[in-house]
C-alpha positions as CSV (number, residue, x, y, z in Angstrom):
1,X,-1.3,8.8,32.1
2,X,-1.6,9.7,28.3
3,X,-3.9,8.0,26.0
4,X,-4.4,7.9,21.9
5,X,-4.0,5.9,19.5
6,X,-1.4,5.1,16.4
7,X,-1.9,4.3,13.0
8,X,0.5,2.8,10.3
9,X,1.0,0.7,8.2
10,X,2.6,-3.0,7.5
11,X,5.9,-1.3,6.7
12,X,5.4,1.0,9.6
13,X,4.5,4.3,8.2
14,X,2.7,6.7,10.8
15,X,-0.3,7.9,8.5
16,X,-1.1,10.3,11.2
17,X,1.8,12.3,10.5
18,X,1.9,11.3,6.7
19,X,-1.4,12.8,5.6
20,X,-1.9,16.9,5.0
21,X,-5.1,18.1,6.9
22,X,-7.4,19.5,4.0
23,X,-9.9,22.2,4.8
24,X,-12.8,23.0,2.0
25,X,-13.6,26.4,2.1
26,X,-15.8,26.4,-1.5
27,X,-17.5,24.8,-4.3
28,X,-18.4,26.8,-6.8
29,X,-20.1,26.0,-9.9
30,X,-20.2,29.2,-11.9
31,X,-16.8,31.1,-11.3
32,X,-16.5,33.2,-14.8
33,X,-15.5,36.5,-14.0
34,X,-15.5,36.2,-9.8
35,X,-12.9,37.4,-7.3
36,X,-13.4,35.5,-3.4
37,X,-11.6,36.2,-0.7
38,X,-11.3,33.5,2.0
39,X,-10.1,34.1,5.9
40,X,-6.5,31.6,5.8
41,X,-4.6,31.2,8.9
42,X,-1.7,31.8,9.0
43,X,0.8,28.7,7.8
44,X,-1.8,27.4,5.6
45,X,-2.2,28.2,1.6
46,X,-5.5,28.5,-0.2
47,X,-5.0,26.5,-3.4
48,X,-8.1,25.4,-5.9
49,X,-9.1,21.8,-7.5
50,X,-11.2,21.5,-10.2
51,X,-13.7,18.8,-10.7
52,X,-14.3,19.1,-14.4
53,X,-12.6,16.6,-16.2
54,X,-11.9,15.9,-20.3
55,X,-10.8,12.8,-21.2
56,X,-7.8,12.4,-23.3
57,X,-8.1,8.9,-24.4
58,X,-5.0,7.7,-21.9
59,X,-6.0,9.7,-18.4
60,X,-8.1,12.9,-17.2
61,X,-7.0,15.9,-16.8
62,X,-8.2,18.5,-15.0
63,X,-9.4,21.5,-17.9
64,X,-9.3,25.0,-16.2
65,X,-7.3,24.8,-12.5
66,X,-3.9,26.2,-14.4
67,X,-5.8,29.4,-15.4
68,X,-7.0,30.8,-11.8
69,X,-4.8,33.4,-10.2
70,X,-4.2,33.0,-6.2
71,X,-2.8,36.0,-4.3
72,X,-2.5,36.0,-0.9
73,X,-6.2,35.2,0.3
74,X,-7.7,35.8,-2.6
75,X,-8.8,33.5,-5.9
76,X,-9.2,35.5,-9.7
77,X,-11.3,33.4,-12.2
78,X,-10.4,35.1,-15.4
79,X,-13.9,36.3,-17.4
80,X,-13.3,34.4,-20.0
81,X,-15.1,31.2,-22.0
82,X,-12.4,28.5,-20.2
83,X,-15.3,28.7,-17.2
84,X,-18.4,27.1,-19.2
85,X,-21.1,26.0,-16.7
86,X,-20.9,23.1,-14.8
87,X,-17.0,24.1,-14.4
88,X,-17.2,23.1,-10.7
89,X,-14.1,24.4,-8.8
90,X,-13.1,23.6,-4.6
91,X,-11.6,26.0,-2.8
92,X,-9.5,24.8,0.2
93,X,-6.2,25.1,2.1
94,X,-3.8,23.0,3.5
């Protein structure tokens, strides 16, 4: 006999299958001039989000994610002034 459960919605979407599994590996809050490596298994990809937000005046947008380099297992934050503090970056792989 098996047993779980199912989730969906009204129109009948599975959300079990439907979501990504996130894994946070990191939050950094001063990242100017850093290299981390993180262990990623293989099949999943180590990608960055970053918290700091500017408004401009229709929707926020994220200010410094488009600037860090991700090779491999590894995250560059370039040592420049885009990383002011309080620049709060997640690390994390899906």
């Amino acid at each position: 006999m098996h047993y779980g459960i199912q989730i969906k919605l009204d129109d009948g979407t599975d959300l079990v299958t439907a979501i990504t599994p996130t894994f946070i590996l990191d939050y950094l809050s001063s990242v100017k001039g850093r290299t981390k490596s993180y262990p990623v298994p293989e099949g999943l990809t180590l990608k960055v989000m970053d918290t700091t937000m500017k408004d401009t005046g229709t929707r926020p947008q994220a200010l410094y994610a488009e600037n860090i380099i991700i090779s491999g297992n590894t995250v560059t934050f370039p040592d420049s002034d885009l990383y002011p503090l309080g620049s709060d970056i997640v690390v994390y792989m899906e």
